[in-house]
C-alpha positions in Angstrom: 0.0 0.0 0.0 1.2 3.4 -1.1 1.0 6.3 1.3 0.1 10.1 0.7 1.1 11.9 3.6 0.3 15.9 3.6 -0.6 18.8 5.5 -1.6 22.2 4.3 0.5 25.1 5.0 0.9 28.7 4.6 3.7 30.7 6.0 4.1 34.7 6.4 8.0 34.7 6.7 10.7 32.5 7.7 10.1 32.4 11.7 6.6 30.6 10.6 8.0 28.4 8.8 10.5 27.0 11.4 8.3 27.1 14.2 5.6 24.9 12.5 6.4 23.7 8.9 9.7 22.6 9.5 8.6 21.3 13.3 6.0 18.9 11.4 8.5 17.9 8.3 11.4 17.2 11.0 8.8 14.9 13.1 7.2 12.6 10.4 10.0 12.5 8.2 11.6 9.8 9.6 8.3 8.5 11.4 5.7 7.3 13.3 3.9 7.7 10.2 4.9 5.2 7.0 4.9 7.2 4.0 5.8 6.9 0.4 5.6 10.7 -0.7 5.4 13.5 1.4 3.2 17.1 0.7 2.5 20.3 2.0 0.3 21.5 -0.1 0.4 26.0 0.1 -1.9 28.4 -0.2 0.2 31.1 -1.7 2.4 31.7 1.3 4.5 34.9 0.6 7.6 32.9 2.0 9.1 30.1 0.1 11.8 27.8 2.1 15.3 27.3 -0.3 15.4 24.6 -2.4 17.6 22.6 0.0 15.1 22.6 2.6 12.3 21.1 0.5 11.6 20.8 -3.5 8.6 23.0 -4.7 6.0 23.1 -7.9 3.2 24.5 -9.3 -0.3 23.0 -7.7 -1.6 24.0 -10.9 -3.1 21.4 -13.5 -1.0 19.9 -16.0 2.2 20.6 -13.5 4.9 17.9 -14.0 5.3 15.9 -10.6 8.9 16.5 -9.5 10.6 12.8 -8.4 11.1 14.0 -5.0 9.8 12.3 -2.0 9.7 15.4 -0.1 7.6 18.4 -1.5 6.2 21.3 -1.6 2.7 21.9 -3.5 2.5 25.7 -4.3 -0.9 27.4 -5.3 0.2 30.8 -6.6 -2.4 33.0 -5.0 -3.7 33.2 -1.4 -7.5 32.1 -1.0 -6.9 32.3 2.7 -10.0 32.5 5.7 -12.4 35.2 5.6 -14.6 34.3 8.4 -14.7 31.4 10.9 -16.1 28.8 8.6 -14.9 30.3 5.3 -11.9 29.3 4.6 -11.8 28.5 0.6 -7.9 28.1 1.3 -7.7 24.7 3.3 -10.3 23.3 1.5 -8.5 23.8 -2.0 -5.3 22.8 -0.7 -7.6 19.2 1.2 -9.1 18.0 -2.2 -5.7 19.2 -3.8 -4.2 15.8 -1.8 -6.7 14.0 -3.8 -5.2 14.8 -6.8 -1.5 14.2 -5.7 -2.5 10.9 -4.6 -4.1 9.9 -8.1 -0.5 11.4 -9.9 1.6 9.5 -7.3 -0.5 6.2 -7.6 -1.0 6.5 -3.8 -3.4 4.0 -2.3 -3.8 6.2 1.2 -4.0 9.4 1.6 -3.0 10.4 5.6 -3.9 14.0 6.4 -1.8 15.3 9.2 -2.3 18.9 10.4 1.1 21.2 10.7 0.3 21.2 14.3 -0.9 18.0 15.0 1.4 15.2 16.6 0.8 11.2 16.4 2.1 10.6 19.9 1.4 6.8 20.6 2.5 3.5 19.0 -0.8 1.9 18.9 -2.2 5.3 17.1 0.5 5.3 14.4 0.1 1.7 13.8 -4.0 1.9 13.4 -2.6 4.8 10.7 -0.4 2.6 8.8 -2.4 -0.4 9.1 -5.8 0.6 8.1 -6.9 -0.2 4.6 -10.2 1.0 3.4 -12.7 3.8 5.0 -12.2 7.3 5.8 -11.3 7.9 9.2 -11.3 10.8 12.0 -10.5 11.2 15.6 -12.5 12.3 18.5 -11.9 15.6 20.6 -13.5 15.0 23.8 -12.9 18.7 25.4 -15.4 20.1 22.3 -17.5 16.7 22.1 -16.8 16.7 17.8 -15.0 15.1 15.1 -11.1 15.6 15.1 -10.6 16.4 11.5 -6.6 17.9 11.8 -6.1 13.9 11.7 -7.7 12.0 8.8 -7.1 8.3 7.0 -8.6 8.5 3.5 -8.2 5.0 2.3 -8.7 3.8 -1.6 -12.3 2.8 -1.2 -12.7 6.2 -0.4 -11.3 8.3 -3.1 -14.4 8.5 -5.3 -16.4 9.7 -2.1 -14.1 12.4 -1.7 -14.4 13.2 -5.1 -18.2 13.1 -5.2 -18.0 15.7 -2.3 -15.6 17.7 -4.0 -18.0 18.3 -6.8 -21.3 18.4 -4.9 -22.4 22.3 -5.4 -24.6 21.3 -2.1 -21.3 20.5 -0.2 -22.0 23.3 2.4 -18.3 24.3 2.0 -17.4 27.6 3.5 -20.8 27.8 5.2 -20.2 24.8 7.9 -17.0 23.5 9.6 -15.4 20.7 7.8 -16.2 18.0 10.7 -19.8 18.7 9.8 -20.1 17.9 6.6 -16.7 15.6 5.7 -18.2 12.3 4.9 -15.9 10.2 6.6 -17.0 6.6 7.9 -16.0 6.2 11.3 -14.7 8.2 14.2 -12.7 7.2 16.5 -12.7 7.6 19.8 -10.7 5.1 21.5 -7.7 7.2 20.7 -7.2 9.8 23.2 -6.2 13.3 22.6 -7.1 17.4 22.3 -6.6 20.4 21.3 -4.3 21.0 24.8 -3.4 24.4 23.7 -6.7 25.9 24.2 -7.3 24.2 27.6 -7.1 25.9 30.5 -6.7 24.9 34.4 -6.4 27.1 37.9 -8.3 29.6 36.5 -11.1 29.9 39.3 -13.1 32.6 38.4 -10.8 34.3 35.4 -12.1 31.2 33.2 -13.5 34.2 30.5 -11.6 34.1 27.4 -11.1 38.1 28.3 -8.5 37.1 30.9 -6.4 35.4 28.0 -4.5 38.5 27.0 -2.9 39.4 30.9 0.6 38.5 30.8 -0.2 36.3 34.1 -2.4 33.7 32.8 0.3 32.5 29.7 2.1 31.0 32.5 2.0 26.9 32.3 0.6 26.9 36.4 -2.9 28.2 33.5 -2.6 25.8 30.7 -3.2 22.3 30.4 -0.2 20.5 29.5 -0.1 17.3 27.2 -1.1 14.3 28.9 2.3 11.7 29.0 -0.8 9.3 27.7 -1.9 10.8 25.0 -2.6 9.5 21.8 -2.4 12.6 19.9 -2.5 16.3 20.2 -3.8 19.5 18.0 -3.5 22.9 17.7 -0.2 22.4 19.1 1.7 25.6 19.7 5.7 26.4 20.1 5.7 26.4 23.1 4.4 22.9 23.5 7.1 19.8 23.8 5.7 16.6 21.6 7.3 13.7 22.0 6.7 10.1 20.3 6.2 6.8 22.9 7.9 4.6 21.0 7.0 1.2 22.4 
């Protein structure tokens, strides 16, 4: 089985690239995740890493596929997010991956947010294991559909497709966890979006008291559980680290 692994990216300047881009590329490069090519497909960032760093082309139809494992999908304009459910860039850059994996003969696509972290063994093996269905996680702090982690297999592709083209798609209108036609969710795997959980905070629990200097301190923030399957929305300031077994 061949493996698509991606995440969509856009970076303002050099400093966002290292502290997330890079951060990602450095941690699934060389695992937990088995992969066979390697994307992060841009939505017309204004920076572009050196050559060195990673290989980059033309998103654009009729592009010629560079051999590289490791690459860089560039859209040459910025759709970006215009409100909190409109955001015409991601999902062009998500069905994008649906296109690589049909050039690259991929049999999987795995859809791995820049700041999402597989954490566990037994997560990363379900990942590289699984064959056919579409696949979320589960975040239990918002009670929804963790869609920064997906598993698109084969069976699957012509689904995505199909949503792709549906003009009644609700696109840009709803969240993607609320209209993704995925087949299972699972939540036996456990993990959150840790960044945005808070702890200690007594009666300052009002997202108001966010911007005092005070309440950035860890003693407020919820760290990453040493058991955890899987984290999102993770920030720099959060350590990740892999239980291998």
């Amino acid at each position: 089985m061949s493996t698509l692994l991606f995440c969509t990216c856009y970076a303002r300047d050099q400093a966002a690239w290292q502290s997330r881009y890079q951060r990602w590329l450095d941690y699934y490069e060389q695992g937990p995740i088995d992969w066979d090519r390697m994307f992060a497909i841009d939505d017309g960032s204004p920076y572009v890493p050196d050559a060195q760093v990673i290989g980059s082309f033309p998103a654009t139809a009729g592009a010629a596929l560079p051999a590289e494992a490791k690459l860089l999908a560039r859209f040459p304009d910025n759709l970006g997010r215009q409100a909190a459910a409109v955001y015409p860039g991601w999902w062009r850059s998500f069905f994008h991956s649906l296109q690589l994996a049909r050039l690259t003969g991929a049999s999987k696509i795995v859809h791995i947010e820049s700041d999402a972290f597989i954490l566990s063994q037994r997560l990363a093996d379900f990942i590289n294991e699984v064959s056919s269905g579409w696949h979320v996680l589960w975040s239990l702090r918002y009670r929804m559909p963790e869609t920064a982690i997906q598993v698109i297999c084969a069976d699957q592709f012509a689904a995505f497709e199909r949503f792709q083209q549906d003009p009644g798609n609700r696109m840009n209108e709803e969240f993607a966890e609320n209209i993704l036609p995925f087949t299972a969710i699972h939540k036996e795997f456990a993990g959150d979006r840790y960044s945005e959980l808070k702890r200690n905070r007594w009666i300052f629990r009002s997202k108001k008291f966010d911007r005092f200097p005070l309440f950035q301190r860890d003693f407020f923030r919820v760290p990453i559980p040493d058991d955890a399957d899987f984290a999102t929305q993770v920030v720099p300031r959060q350590q990740v680290r892999f239980r291998a077994p």
